[in-house]
C-alpha positions as a LaTeX table, in Angstrom:
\begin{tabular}{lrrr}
\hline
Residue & $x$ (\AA) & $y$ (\AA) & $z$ (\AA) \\
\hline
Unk1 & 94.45 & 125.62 & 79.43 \\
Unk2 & 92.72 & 122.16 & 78.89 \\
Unk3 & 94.92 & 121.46 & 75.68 \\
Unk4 & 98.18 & 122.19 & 78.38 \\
Unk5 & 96.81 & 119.68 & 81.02 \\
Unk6 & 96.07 & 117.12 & 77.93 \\
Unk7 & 99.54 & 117.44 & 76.65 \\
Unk8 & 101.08 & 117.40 & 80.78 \\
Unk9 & 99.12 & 114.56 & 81.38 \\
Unk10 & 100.63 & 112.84 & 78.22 \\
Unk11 & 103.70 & 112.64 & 79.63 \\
Unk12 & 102.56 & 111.51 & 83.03 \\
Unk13 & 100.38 & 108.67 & 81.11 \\
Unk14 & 103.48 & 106.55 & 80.24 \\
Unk15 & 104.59 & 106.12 & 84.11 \\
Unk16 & 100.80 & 105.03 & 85.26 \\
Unk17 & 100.50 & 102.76 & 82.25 \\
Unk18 & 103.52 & 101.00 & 83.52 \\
Unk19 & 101.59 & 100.25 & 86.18 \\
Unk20 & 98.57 & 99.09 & 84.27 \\
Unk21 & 96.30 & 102.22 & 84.76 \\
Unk22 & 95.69 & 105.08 & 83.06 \\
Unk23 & 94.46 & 108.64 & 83.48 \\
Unk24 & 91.54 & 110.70 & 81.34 \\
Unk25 & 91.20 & 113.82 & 81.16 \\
Unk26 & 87.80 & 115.10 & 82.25 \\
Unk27 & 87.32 & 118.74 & 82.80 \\
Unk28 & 89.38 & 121.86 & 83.36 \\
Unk29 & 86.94 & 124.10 & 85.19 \\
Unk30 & 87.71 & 128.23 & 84.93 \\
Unk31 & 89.15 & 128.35 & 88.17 \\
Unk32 & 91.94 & 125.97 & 87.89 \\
Unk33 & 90.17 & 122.48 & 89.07 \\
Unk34 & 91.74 & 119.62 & 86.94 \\
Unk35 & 88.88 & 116.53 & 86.99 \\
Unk36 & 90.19 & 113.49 & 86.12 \\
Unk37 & 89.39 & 109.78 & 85.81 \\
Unk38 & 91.37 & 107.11 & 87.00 \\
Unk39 & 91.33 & 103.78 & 84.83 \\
Unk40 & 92.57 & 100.34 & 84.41 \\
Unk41 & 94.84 & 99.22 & 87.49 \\
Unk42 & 94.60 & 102.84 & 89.32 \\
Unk43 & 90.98 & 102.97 & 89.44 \\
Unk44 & 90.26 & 101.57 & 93.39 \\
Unk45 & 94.02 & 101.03 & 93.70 \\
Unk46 & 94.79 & 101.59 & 97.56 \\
Unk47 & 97.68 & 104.07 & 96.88 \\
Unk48 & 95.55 & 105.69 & 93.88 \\
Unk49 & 95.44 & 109.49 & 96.03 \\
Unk50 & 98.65 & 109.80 & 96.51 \\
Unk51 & 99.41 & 109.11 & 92.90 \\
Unk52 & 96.59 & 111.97 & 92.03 \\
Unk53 & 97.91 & 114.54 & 94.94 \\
Unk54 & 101.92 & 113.62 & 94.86 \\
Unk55 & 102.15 & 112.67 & 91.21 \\
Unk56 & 99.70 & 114.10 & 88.78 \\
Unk57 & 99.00 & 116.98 & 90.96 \\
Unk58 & 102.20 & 118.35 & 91.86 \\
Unk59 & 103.29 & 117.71 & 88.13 \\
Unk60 & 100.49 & 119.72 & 87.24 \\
Unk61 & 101.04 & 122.67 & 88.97 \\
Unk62 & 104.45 & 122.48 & 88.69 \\
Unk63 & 104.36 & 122.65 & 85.20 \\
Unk64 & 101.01 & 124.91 & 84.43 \\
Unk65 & 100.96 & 127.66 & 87.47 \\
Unk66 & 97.18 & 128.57 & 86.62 \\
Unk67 & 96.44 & 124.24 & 88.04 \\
Unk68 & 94.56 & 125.44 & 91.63 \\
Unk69 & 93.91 & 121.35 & 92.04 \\
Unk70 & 93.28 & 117.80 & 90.84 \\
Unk71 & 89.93 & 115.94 & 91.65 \\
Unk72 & 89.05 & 112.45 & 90.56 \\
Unk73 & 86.00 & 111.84 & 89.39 \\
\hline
\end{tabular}
């Protein structure tokens, strides 16, 4: 499942990077927990959860069923 989220997340990365941030992939736990890492301008940006829960979230699960959640690390 990891190499799915890595390959979702690739075409999420363009939109962030627009934005000057980023996102890394840091764990896919057994149970469905995505961890990720914010970076560049999304790292302590004030609207940073609701790009992780309305963005990358949602277009995680919505394209990988087995996705349970999104934490940032």
């Amino acid at each position: 499942m990891k190499e799915q989220v890595s390959q979702v997340l690739d075409q999420i990365r363009p939109a962030l990077q627009a934005d000057g941030g980023d996102v890394e992939l840091v764990d896919v736990t057994d149970d469905g927990i995505v961890k990720v890492k914010l970076t560049g301008a999304c790292h302590g940006c004030p609207m940073a959860q609701m790009t992780l829960s309305q963005g990358i979230e949602q277009h995680l699960k919505n394209s990988i069923p087995q996705v349970k959640a999104v934490e940032a690390v």
